[in-house]
MARFIRO-582477 format. One record per residue: residue in one letter; x, y, z of N, C-alpha, C in turn. Coordinates in pm, whole numbers, padded with zeros to 5 digits, always signed. Each point is the difference from the previous one (the first is absolute). Layout:
! MARFIRO-582477
AXYZXYZXYZ ...
! end
This chain:
! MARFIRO-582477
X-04857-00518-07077+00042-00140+00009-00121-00088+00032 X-00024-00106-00050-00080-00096-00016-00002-00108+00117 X-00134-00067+00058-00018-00015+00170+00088-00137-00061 X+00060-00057-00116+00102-00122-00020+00133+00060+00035 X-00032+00116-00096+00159+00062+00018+00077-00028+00135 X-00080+00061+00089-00015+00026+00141+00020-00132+00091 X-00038-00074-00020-00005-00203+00043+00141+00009-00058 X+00042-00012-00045+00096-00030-00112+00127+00059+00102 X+00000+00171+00008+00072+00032+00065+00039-00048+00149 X-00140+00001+00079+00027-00033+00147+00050-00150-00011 X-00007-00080-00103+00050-00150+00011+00217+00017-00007 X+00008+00090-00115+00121-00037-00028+00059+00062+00118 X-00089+00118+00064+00100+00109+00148+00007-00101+00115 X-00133-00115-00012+00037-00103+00145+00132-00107-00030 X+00008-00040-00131+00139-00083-00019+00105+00070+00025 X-00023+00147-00056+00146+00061+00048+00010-00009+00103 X-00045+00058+00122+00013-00011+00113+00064-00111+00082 X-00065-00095-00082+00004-00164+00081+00148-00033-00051 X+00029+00073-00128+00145-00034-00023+00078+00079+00091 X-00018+00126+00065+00078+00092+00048+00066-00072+00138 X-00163-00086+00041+00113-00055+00202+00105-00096-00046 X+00051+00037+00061+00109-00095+00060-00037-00104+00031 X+00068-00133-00068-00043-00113-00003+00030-00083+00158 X-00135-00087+00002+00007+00004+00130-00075-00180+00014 X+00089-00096+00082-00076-00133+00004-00110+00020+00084 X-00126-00035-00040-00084-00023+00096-00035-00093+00107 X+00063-00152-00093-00076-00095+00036+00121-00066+00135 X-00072-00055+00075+00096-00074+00089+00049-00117-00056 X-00010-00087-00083+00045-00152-00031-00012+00048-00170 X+00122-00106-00033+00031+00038-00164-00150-00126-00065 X-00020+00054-00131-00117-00052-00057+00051-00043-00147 X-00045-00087-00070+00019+00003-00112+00032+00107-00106 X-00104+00108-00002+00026+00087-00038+00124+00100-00026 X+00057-00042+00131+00117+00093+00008+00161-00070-00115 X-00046-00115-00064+00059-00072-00061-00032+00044-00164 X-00054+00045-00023-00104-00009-00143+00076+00125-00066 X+00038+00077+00032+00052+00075-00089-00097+00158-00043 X-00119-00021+00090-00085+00130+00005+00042+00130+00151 X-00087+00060-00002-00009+00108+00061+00060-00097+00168 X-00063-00136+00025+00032-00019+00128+00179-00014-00006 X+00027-00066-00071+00108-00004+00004+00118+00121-00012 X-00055+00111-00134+00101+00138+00015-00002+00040+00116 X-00143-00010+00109+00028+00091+00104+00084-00071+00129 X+00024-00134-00020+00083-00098+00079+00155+00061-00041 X-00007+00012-00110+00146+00024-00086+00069+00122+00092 X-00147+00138-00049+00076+00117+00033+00013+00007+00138 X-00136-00049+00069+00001+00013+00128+00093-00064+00122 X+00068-00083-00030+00035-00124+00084+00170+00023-00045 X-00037-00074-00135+00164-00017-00040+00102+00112-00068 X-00086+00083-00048+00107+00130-00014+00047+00103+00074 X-00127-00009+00076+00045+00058+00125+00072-00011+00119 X+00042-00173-00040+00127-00020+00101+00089-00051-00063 X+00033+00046-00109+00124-00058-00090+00036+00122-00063 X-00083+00128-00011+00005+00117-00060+00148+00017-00109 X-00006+00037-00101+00134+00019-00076-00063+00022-00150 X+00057+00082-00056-00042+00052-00156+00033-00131-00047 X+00042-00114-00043+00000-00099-00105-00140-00037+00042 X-00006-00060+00122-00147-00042+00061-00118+00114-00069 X+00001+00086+00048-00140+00106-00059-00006+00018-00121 X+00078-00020-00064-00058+00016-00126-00102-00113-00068 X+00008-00133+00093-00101-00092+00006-00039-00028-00118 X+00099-00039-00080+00025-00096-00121+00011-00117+00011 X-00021-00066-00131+00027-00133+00020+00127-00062+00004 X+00129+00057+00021+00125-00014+00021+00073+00136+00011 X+00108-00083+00138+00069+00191+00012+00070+00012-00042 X+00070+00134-00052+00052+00004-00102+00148+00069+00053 X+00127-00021+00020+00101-00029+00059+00129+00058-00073 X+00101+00079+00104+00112+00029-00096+00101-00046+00084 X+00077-00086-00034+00098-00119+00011+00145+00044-00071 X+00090+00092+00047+00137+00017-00082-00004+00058-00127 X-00112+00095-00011-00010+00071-00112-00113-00066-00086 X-00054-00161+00009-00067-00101-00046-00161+00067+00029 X-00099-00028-00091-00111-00023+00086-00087-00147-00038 X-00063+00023+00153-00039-00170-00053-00110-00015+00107 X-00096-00113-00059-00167+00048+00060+00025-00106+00103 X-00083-00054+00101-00008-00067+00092-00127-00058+00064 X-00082-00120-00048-00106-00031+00044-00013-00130+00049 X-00134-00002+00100-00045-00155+00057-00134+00003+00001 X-00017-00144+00004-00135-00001-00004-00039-00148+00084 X-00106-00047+00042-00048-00064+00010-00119-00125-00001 X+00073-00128-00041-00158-00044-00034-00097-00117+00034 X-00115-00003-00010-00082-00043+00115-00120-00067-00064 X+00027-00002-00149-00100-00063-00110-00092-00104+00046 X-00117+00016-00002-00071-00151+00044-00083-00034-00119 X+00012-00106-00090+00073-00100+00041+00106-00009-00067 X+00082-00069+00061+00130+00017-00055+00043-00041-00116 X-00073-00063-00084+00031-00066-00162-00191+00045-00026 X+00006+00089-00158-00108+00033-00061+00041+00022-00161 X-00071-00002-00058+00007+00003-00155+00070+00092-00056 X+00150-00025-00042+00056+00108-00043+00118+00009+00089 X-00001-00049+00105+00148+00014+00080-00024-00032+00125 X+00092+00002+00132-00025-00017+00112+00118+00114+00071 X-00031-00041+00142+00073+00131+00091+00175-00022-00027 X+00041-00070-00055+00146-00006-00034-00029+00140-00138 X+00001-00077-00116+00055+00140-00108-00129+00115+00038 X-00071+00037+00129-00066+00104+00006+00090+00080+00043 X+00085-00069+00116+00054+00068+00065+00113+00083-00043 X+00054-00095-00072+00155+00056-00116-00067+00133-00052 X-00136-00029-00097-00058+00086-00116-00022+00129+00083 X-00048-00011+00090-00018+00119+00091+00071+00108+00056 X+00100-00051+00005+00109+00077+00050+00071+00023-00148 X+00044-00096-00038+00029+00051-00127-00027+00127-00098 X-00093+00010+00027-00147+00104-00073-00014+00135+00123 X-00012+00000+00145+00061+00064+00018+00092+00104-00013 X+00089-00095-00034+00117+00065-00032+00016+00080-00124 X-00027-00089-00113-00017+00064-00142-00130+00146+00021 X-00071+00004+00034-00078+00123-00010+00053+00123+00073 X+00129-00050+00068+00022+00147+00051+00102+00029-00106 X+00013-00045-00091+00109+00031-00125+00142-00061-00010 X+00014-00127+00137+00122-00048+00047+00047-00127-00147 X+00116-00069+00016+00022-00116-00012+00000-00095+00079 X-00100-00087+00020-00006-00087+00128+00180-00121-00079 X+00054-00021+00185+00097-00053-00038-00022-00109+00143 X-00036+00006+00123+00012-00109+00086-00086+00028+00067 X-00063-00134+00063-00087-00050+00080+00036-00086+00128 X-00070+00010+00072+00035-00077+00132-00124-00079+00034 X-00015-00103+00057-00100-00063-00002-00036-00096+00176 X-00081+00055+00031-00072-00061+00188-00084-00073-00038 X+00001-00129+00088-00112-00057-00002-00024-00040+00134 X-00150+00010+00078-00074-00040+00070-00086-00121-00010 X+00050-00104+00039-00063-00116-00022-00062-00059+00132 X-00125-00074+00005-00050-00079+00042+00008-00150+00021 X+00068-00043+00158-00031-00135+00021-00065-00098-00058 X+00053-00080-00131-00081-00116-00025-00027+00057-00175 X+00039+00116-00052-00014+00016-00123+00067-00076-00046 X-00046-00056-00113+00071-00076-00136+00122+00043-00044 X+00117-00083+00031+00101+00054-00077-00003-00051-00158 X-00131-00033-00087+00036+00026-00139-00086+00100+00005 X-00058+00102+00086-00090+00087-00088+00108+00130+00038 X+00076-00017+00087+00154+00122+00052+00074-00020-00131 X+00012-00134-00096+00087+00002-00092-00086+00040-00095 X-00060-00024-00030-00096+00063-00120+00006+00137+00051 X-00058+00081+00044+00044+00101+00064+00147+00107-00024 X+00076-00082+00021+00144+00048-00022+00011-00021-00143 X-00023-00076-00060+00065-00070-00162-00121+00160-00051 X-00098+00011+00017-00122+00096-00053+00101+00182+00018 X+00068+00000+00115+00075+00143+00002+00122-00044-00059 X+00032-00099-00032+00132-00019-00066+00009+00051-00149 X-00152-00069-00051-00003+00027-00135-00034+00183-00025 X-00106+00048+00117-00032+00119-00015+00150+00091+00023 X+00077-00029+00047+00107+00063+00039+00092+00025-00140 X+00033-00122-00046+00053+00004-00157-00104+00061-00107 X-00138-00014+00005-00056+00087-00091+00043+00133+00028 X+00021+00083+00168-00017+00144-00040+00177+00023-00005 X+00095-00086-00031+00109+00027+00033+00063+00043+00084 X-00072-00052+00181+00054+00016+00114+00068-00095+00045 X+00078+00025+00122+00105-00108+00070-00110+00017+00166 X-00017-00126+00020-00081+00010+00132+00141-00068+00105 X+00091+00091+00068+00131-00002+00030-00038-00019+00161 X-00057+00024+00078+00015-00062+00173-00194+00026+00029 X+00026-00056+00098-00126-00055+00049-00002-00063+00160 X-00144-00043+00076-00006-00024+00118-00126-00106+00013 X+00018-00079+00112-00120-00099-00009-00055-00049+00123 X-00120+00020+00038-00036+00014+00181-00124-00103-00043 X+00019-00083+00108-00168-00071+00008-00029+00015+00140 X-00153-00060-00046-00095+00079+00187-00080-00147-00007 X-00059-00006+00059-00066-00105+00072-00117-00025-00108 X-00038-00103-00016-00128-00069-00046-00141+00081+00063 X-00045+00032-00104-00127+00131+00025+00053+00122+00031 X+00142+00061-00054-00039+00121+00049+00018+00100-00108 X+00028-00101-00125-00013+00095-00144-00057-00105-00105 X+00004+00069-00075-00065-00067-00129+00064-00076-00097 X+00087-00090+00081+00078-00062-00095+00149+00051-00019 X-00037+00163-00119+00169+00042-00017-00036+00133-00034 X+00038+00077+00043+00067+00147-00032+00135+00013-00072 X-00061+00125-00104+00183+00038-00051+00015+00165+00032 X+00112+00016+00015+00066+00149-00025+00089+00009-00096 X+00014+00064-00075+00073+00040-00108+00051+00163+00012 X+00115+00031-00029+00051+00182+00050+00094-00072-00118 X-00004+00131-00078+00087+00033-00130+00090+00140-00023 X+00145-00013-00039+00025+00096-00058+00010+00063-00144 X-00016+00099-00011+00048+00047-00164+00056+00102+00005 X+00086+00040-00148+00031+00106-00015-00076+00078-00116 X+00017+00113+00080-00059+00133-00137+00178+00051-00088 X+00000-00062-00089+00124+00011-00060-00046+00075-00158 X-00117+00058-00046-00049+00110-00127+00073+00104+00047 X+00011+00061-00072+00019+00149+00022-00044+00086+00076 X+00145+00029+00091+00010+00044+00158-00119+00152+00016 X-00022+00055-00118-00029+00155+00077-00103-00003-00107 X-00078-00154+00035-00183-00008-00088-00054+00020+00151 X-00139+00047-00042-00061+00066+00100-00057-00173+00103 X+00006+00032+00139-00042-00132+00086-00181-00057-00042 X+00006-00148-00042-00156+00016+00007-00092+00025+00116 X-00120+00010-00067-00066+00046+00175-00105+00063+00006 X-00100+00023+00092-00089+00085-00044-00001+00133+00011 X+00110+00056+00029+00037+00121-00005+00043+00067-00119 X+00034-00097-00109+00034+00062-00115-00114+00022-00091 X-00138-00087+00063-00121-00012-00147-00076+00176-00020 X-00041+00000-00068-00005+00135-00051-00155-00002-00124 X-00087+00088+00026-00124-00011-00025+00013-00007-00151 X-00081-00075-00082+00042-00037-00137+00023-00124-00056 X+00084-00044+00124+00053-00149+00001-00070-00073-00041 X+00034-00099-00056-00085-00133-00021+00019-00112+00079 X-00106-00085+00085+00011-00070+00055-00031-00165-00059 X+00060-00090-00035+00031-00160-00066+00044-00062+00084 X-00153-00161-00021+00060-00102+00108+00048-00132-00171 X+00105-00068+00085+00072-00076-00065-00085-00117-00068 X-00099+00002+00018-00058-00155-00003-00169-00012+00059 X-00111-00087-00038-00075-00077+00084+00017+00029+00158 X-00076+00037+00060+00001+00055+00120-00059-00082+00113 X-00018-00060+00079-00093-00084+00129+00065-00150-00009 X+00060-00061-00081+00039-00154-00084+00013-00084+00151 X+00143+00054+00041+00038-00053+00172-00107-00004+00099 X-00040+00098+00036-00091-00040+00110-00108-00064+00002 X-00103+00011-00125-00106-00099-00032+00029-00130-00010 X+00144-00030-00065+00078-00126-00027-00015-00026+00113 X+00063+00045+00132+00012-00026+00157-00137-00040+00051 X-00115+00079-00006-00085-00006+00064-00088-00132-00007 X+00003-00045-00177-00065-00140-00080+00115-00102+00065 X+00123+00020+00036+00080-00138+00025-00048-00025+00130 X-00065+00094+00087-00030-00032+00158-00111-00098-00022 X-00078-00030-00036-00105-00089-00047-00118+00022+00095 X-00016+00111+00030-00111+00076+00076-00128-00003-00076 X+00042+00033-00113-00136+00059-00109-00027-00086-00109 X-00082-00010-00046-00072-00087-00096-00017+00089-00120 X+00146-00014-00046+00052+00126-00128+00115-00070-00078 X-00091-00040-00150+00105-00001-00062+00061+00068-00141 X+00125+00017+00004+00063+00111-00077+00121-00058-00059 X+00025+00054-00127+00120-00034-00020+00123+00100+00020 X+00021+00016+00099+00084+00130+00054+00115-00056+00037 X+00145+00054+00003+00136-00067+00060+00036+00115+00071 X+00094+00009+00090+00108+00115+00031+00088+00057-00097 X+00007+00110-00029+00084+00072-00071+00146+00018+00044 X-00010-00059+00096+00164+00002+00078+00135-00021-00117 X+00035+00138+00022+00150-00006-00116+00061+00126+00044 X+00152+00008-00020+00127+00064+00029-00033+00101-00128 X-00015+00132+00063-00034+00131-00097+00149+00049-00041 X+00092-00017+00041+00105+00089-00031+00044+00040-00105 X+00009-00128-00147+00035+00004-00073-00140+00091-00095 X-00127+00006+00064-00101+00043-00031+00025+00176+00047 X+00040+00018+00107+00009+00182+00041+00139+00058-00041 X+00129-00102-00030+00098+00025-00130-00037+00052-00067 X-00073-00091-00089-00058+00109-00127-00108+00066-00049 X-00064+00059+00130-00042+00125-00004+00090+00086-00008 X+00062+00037+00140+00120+00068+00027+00094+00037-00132 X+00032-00100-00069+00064-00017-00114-00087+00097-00128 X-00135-00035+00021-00072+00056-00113-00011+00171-00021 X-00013+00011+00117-00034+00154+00038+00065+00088+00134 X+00137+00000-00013+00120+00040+00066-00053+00124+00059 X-00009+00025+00149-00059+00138+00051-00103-00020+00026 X-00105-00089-00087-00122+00041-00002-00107-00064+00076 X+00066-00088+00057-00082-00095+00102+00005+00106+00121 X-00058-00054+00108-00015+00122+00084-00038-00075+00136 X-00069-00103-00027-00010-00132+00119-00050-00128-00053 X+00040-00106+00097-00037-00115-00024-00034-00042+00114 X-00137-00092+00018-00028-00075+00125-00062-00163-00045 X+00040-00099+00081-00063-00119-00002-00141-00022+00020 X-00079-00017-00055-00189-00009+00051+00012-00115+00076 X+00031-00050+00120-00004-00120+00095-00093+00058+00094 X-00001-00017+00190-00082+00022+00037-00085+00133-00021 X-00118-00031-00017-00115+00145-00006+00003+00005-00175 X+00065-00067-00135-00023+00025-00117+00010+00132-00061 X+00016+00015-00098+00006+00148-00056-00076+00137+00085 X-00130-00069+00048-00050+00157+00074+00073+00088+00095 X+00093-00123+00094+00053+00033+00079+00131+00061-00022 X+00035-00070-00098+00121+00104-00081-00004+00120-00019 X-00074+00020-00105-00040+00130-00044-00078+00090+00111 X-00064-00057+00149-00029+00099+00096+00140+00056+00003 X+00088-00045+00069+00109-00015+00037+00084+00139-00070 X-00008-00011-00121+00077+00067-00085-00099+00139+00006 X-00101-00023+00000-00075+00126+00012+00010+00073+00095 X+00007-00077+00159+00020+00069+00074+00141+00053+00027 X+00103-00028-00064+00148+00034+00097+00033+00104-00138 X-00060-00022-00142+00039+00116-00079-00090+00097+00001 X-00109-00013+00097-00077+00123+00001-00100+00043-00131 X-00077-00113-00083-00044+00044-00080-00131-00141-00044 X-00044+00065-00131-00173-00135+00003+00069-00047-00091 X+00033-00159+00042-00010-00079-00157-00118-00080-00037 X-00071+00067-00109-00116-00051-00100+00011-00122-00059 X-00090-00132+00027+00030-00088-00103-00133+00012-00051 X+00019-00092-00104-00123-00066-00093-00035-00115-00026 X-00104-00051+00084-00080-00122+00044+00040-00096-00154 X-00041+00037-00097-00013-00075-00094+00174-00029-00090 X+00058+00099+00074+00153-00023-00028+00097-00144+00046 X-00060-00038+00130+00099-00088+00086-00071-00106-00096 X+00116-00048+00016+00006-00161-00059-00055-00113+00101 X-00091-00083+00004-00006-00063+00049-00075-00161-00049 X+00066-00098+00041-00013-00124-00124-00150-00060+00054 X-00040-00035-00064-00150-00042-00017-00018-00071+00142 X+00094-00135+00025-00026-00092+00101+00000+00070+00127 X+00079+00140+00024+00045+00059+00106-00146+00071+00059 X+00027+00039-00104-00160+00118-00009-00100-00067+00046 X-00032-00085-00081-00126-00100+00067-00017-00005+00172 X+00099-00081+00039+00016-00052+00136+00002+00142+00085 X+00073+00107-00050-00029+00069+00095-00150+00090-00018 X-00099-00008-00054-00088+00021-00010-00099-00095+00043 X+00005-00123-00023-00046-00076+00149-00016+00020+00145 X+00148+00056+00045+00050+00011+00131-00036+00131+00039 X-00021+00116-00088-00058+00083+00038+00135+00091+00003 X+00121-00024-00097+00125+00081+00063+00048+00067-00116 X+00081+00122-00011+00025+00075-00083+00153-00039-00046 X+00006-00052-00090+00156-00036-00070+00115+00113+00012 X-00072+00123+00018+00118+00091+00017+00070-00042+00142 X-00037-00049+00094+00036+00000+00110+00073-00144+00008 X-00002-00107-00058+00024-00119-00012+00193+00006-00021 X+00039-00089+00039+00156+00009+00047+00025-00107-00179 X+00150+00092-00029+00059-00079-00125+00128-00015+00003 X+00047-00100+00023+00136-00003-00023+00094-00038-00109 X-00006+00022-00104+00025+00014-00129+00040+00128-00040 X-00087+00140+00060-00023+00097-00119+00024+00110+00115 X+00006+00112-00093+00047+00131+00121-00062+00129-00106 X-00042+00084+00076-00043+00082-00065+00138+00135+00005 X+00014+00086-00097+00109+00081-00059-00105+00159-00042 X+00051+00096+00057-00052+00135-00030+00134+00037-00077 X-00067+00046-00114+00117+00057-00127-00016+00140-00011 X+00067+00084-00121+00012+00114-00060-00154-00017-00087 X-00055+00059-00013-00163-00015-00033+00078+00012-00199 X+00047+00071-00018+00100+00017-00165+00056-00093+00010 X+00010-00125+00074+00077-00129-00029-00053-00093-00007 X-00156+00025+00066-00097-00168-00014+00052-00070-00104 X-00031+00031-00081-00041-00116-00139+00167-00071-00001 X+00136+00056+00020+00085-00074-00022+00043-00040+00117 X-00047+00045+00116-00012-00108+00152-00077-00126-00007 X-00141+00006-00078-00084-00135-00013+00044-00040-00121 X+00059+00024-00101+00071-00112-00128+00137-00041+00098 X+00101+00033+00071+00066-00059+00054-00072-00150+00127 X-00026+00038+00058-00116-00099+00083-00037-00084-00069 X-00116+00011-00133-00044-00081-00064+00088-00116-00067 X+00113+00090-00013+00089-00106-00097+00078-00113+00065 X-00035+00039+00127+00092-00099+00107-00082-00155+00033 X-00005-00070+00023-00083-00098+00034-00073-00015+00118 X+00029+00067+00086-00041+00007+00117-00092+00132-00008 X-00037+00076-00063-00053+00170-00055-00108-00014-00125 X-00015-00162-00030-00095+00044-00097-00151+00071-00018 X-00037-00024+00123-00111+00050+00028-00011+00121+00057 X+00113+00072-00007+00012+00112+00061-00058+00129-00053 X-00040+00130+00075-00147+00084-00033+00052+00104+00107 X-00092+00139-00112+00088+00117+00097-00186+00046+00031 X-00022-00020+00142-00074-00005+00067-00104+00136+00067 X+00055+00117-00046-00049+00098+00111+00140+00077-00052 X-00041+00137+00082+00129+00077+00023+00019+00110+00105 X+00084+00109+00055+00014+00053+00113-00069+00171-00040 X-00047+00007+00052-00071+00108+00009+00015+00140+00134 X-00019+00122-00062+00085+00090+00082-00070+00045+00140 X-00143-00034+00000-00036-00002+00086+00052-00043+00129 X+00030+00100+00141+00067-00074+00094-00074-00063+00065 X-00099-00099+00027-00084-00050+00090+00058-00147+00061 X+00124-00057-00081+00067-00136+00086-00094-00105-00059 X-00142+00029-00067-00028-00115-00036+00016-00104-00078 X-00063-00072-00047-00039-00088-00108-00153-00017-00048 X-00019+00063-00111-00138-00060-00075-00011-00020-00075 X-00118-00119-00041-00046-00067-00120-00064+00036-00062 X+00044+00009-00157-00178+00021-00099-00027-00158-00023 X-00132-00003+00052-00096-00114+00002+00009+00002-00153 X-00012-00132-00102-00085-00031-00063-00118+00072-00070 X-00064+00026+00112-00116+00051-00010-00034+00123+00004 X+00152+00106-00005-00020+00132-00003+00022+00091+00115 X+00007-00081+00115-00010+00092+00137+00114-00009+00029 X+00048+00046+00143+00105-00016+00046-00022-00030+00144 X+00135-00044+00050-00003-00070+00143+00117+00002+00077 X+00046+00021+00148+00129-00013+00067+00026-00126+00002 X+00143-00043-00022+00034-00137-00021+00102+00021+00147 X-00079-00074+00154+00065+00063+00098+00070-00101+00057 X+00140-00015+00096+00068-00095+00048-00080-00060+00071 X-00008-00143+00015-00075-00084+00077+00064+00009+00118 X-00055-00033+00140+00038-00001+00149+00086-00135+00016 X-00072-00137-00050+00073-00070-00017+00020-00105-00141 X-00035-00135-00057+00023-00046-00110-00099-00091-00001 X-00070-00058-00098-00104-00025-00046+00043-00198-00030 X+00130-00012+00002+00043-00101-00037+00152+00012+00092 X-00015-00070+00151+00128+00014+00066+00107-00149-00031 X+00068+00040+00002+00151-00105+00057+00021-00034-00157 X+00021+00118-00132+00028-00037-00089+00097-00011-00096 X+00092+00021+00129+00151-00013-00058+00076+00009+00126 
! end
């Protein structure tokens, strides 16, 4: 074995390890980070909150739980949001919030059917930017064909939020065919092909240029849109053969696909020159010094298929409007190492590893 070989090995035996403890908070006071959707935050997740809420819907630590109700099953998610700033190119924290949960919902294979809707408001906010706001989830609500049916509304004092917070918690039902296998990353299986829906980074760069921090200009919008009718017909296209679906929001595709690597126990391979990514996006984050895989999208979700089904998993996608840009990216490989790596461009390869925290915070 070769003194790389050897580097090579002692690197991947220290991640194992580091995956093996038991997740554990270090820090005394919560940090941004723990918000972002990286490593600070899973270990807040496992460490803190599953461990005192403990229950199999909880651990399986999906993006909605998945529920049996009178013989019924039906998914169950919330979310929260904290967008700054609150109106940016392409949408604002009203139809983010709908789209989010919405989408949610649709990737665990559900029918999203109701929404509930909190708002946290701030002393002295504008009540036309609360109606704009509301009229913005009204319309997003009728695009994904949800009923946003009860709701709650608390204000706090002048300076002690940012204006307005939303919560959004949705139900759906999984009403396909009862005894199809659950999605998940327990079902992906080495072979697989891994496809993201779309243009990848759009949202958060969108976010980062509306803060008016940087002296960057782009023609970039938010991709913010209700996937359901978009992970329909996949589902539809290739019956069985889907195997998971996840939203690329906080942490962006890398963090996905860690994710999936680690809980199915296996390397998913992409290919650098595979991901889609639109010119304006690319740019800016090559300015900033940041890797688009990691960049948050709320539009698009990446889908691990039957590797014998790509091509009629991405002509379904493509044909949808929301899927045109859609690209089968990489695929799962039998190797058990939990990772993720890239073929560069340029021939080499590289670990594509969960960030600690997010590179672009408060972006949804």
């Amino acid at each position: 074995m070769t003194t790389r070989h050897i580097r090579e090995e002692e690197v991947l035996e220290r991640i194992e390890r580091a995956r093996r403890r038991k997740p554990r908070v270090r820090e005394e006071r919560i940090t941004l980070a723990h918000g972002a959707g990286g490593k600070a935050t899973q270990t807040l997740v496992e460490a803190l909150f599953v461990e005192a809420f403990r229950n199999p819907a909880l651990e399986a630590l999906d993006d909605g739980a998945v529920l049996g109700v009178d013989g019924a099953r039906v998914v169950f998610t919330t979310d929260t949001y904290v967008v700054s700033p609150l109106f940016f190119p392409g949408g604002d924290i009203g139809d983010l919030a709908v789209n989010g949960t919405v989408n949610d919902l649709a990737v665990s294979g559900s029918r999203p059917l109701y929404l509930s809707a909190g708002f946290v408001l701030e002393e002295g906010f504008p009540v036309a930017d609360l109606r704009r706001i509301t009229a913005s989830m009204a319309e997003a609500a009728a695009r994904a064909g949800v009923a946003v049916v009860t709701g709650d509304t608390k204000v706090v004092e002048r300076g002690k939020a940012d204006g307005c917070y939303v919560n959004t918690s949705g139900i759906g039902v999984l009403d396909r065919a009862g005894d199809a296998p659950a999605l998940g990353p327990g079902s992906v299986r080495p072979g697989d092909a891994v496809l993201v829906s779309g243009p990848i980074g759009e949202h958060g760069v969108t976010i980062m240029l509306a803060r008016g921090e940087l002296d960057i200009q782009a023609d970039v919008t938010s991709d913010t849109a209700p996937l359901n009718g978009l992970t329909a017909a996949l589902l539809d296209a290739v019956p069985g053969g889907v195997r998971m679906m996840r939203d690329a929001t906080r942490g962006g595709v890398a963090t996905v696909l860690n994710e999936v690597a680690r809980a199915a126990g296996r390397t998913v391979v992409l290919r650098e020159a595979a991901v889609p990514v639109r010119a304006p996006v690319g740019g800016a984050c090559e300015l900033l010094g940041i890797d688009p895989l990691y960049v948050a999208c709320e539009g698009r979700f990446v889908a691990v298929v039957d590797g014998g089904r790509a091509e009629a998993a991405l002509d379904a996608l493509r044909g949808h409007p929301l899927g045109e840009g859609a690209a089968v990216v990489g695929a799962v490989d039998d190797d058990p190492s939990g990772l993720v790596l890239l073929k560069t461009a340029f021939g080499g390869t590289r670990i594509v590893d969960t960030l600690v925290g997010d590179p672009l915070p408060r972006i949804c």
